[in-house]
Every structure is written in structure tokens, then in C-alpha cells.
C-alpha positions as CSV (number, residue, x, y, z in Angstrom):
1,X,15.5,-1.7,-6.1
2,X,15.0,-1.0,-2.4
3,X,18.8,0.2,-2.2
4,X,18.0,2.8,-5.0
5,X,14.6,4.3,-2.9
6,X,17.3,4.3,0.1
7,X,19.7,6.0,-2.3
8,X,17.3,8.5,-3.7
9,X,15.7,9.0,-0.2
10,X,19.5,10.0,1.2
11,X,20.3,12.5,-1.6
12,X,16.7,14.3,-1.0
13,X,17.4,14.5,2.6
14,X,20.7,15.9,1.8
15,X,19.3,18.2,-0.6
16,X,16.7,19.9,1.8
17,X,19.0,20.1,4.5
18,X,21.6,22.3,2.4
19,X,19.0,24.1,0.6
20,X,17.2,27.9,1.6
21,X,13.7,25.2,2.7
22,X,15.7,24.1,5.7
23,X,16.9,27.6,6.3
24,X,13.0,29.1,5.8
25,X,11.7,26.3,8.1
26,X,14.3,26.8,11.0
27,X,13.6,30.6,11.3
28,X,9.6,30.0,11.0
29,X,10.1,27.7,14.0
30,X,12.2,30.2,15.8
31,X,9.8,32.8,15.4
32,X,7.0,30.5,16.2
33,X,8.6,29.1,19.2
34,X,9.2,33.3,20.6
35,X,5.8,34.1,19.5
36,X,4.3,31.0,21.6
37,X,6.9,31.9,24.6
38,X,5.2,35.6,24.8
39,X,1.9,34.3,25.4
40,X,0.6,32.7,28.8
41,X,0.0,29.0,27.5
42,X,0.7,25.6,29.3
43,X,1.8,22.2,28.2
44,X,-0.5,19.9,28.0
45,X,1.0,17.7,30.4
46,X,0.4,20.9,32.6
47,X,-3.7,21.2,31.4
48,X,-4.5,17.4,32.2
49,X,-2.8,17.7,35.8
50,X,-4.6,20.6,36.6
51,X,-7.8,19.1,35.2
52,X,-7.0,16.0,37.6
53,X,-6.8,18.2,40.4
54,X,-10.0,20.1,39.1
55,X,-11.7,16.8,39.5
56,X,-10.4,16.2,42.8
57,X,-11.6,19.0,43.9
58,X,-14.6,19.4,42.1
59,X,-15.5,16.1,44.4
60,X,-14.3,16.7,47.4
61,X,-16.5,20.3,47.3
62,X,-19.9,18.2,45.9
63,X,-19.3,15.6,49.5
64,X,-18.5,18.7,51.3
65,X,-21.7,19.9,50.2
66,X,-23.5,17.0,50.5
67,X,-22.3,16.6,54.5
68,X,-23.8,20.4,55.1
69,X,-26.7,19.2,53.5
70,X,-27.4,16.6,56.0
71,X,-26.0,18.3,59.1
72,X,-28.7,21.3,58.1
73,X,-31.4,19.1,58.0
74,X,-29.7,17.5,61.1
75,X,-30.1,20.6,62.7
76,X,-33.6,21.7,61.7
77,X,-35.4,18.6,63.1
78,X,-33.4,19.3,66.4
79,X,-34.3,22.3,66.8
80,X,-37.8,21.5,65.6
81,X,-38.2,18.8,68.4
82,X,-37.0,22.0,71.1
């Protein structure tokens, strides 16, 4: 029985790769893949890296801020004292 769904499953296969379907779906990739290369999009391996180095930055610019923060009010209480 499993030999006939195998059997049946290779002639189907065989049958929509020499019919106009496989033909139809090739070209509607092709188009879709030149329609998709004219516009300005990235991978998504290319979005999460650049959100990583968002982050990365996002953090380093929040202690950055932080460290101005303090050396301000560093500042005022010298200057306060003078």
C-alpha cells in the first residue's frame, strides 16, 4: 500500500513538473524575484544585525547620557561652592 502512495506521489510530481503549472510558477517567481530586486529591501539576516547594532548603540548613547548627567550636576555644585 505504501509503495502505491510512493508510486502515485512520483507520477504527480512528474506530471506538474512537465506540465504549463511548473512553467506558470517559474515565471511568477522570476518576475517576483526582479520585482523584489528593484526595490530597496534587506534580508532579514541584514534587519536583525542592524537591529543588534541599534541596540548597541541605543545603550552605549543612554550611559553616555547618563555620564553627562552626572558630570553636569558635578559641575554645578562646584561651581556653586566657588
Amino acid at each position: 500500500m505504501n509503495n502505491f502512495f510512493n508510486d502515485l506521489q512520483g507520477k504527480i510530481n512528474q506530471a506538474f513538473e512537465s506540465s504549463p503549472a511548473k512553467d506558470i510558477e517559474r515565471n511568477v517567481k522570476a518576475i517576483m524575484t526582479q520585482g523584489f530586486s528593484r526595490l530597496d529591501l534587506v534580508t532579514r539576516e541584514e534587519f536583525d544585525i542592524q537591529a543588534q547594532v541599534l541596540a548597541k548603540t541605543r545603550a552605549k548613547l543612554d550611559a553616555l547620557e547618563l555620564r553627562v548627567a552626572e558630570l553636569e550636576a558635578k559641575l554645578a555644585v562646584s561651581e556653586s561652592k566657588a
